[in-house]
C-alpha positions, -999 to 999 in steps of 0.1 A, spaced: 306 -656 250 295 -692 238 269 -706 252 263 -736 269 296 -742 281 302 -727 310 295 -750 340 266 -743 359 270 -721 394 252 -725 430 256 -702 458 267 -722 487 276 -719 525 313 -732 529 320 -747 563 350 -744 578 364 -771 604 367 -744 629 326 -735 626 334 -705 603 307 -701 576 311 -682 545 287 -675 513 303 -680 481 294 -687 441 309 -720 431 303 -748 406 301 -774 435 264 -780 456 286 -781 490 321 -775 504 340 -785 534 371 -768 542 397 -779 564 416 -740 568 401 -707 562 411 -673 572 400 -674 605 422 -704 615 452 -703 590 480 -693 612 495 -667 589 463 -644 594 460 -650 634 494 -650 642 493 -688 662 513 -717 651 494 -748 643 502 -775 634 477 -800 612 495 -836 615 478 -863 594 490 -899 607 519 -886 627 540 -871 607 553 -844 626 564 -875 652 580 -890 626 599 -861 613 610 -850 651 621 -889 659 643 -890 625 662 -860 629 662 -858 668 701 -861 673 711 -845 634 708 -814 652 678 -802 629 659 -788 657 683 -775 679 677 -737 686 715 -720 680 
C-alpha cells in the first residue's frame, strides 16, 4: 500500500438519538446518529414514523379523499 494517503482513523463513541452508544473506527472525531439498530423499525418490529416539518401531514391532507389510504 502507498503511504500517506489513507485518511487518518479515530476510535469514537457514536451516539444514537435513542441514548444507544456504540464503539466504532471512523475517519470522523465524533458522530451523531439519528437511527440505529436499536430504533430502526425493521429490526424491532414497531412502526415509526420520523416526520421532518410535517410532511407526513401534508402527504395525508393531499391524498385524503384520492382514496390512497383507504384500507380495501
Amino acid at each position: 500500500m502507498r503511504k500517506g494517503i489513507h485518511p487518518k482513523t479515530f476510535k469514537v463513541i457514536a451516539k444514537c438519538a435513542c441514548g444507544a452508544e456504540y464503539e466504532i473506527e471512523t475517519s470522523k472525531e465524533s458522530l451523531r446518529l439519528d437511527i440505529c439498530a436499536k430504533c430502526h423499525p425493521f429490526f424491532t418490529g414497531k412502526q415509526k414514523i420520523v416526520d421532518t416539518a410535517g410532511r407526513v401531514e401534508k402527504f395525508k391532507r393531499r391524498y385524503a379523499n384520492s382514496g390512497y389510504n383507504k384500507k380495501k
